[in-house]
C-alpha positions in Angstrom: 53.2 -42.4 -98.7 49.7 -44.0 -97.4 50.6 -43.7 -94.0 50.7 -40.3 -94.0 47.0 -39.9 -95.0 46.4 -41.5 -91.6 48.3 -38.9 -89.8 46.8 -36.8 -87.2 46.8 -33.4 -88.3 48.6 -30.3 -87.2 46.4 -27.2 -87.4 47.6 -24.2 -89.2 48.4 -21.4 -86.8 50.2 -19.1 -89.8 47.0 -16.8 -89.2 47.3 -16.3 -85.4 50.9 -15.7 -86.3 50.6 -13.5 -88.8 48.0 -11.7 -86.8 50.9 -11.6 -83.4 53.4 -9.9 -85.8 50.9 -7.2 -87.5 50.5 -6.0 -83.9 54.4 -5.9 -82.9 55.5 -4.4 -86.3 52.3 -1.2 -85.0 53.8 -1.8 -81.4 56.9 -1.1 -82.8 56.1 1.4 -85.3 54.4 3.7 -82.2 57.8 3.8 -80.4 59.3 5.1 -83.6 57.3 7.7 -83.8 57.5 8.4 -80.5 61.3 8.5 -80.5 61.3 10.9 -83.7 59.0 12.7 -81.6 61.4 12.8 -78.8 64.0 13.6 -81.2 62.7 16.3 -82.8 60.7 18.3 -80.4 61.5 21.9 -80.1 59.8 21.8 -76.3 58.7 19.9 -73.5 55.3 19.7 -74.6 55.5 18.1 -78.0 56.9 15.3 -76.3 54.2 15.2 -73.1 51.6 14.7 -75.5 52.9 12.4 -78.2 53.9 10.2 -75.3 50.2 10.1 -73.9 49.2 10.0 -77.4 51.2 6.6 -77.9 50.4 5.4 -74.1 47.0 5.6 -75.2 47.2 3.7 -78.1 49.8 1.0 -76.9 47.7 0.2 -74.0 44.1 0.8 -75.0 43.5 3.2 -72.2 40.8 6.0 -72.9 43.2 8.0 -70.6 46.6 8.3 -69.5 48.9 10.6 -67.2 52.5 11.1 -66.5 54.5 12.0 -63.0 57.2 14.6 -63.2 60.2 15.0 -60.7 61.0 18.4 -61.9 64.4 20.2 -60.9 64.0 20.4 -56.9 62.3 16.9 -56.5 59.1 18.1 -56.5 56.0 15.7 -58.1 54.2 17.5 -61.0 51.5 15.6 -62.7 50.5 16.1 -66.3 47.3 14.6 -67.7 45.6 14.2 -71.3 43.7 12.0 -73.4 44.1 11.9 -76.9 40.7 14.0 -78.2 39.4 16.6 -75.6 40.9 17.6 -72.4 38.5 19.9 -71.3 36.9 17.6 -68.9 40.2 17.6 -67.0 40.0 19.4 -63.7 42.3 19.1 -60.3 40.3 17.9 -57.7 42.7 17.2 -54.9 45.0 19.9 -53.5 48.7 18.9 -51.9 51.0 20.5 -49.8 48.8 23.6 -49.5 50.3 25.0 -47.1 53.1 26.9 -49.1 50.4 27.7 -51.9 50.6 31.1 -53.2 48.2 33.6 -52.1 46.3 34.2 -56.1 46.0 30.0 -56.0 42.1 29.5 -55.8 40.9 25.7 -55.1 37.3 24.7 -55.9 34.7 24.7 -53.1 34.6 20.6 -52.6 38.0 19.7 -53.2 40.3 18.0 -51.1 42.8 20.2 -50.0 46.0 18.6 -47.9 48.3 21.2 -45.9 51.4 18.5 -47.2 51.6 15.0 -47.8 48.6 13.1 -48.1 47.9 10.1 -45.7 
């Protein structure tokens, strides 16, 4: 029993652990929602923005954004951040060339006839 006051000591990692498993069981509590969100949604856009909404979060990012393929192939990008989405603008213009005629781009954007170098 004496020789194991001697014994080198292990150090307790039950609050780093503890700590590790908080953050999976909120990890894993934001894909539920998520999935009930996905779920439930009665259109398109609940789901866009509970999924930037949990991007967000998961990662830490201040913003997030997510590509689109819609029916014919075409790229469509949707944007948000979780509080105020007024400072979101389009700045670059693609495949302009079959734009329709009432499609007005900014003065100082960068406009591409088709696919961007």
């Amino acid at each position: 029993m004496l020789s194991n006051l001697n014994a080198p000591r292990v150090p307790d990692e039950t609050p780093r652990r503890v700590s590790a498993l908080e953050e999976r069981i909120e990890l894993l509590q934001e894909l539920y929602e998520l999935a009930a969100t996905v779920n439930g949604a009665a259109n398109l856009d609940e789901i866009f923005q509970k999924s930037l909404f949990t991007l967000k979060r998961v990662l830490g990012a201040p913003r997030a954004s997510i590509l689109l393929f819609d029916h014919e192939g075409v790229m469509r990008f949707r944007g948000g951040t979780l509080d105020d989405t007024s400072w979101l603008r389009p700045t670059r213009h693609i495949w302009t060339r079959s734009k329709q005629a009432w499609v007005a781009i900014p003065e100082g954007d960068e406009v591409f006839e088709g696919q961007p170098p």
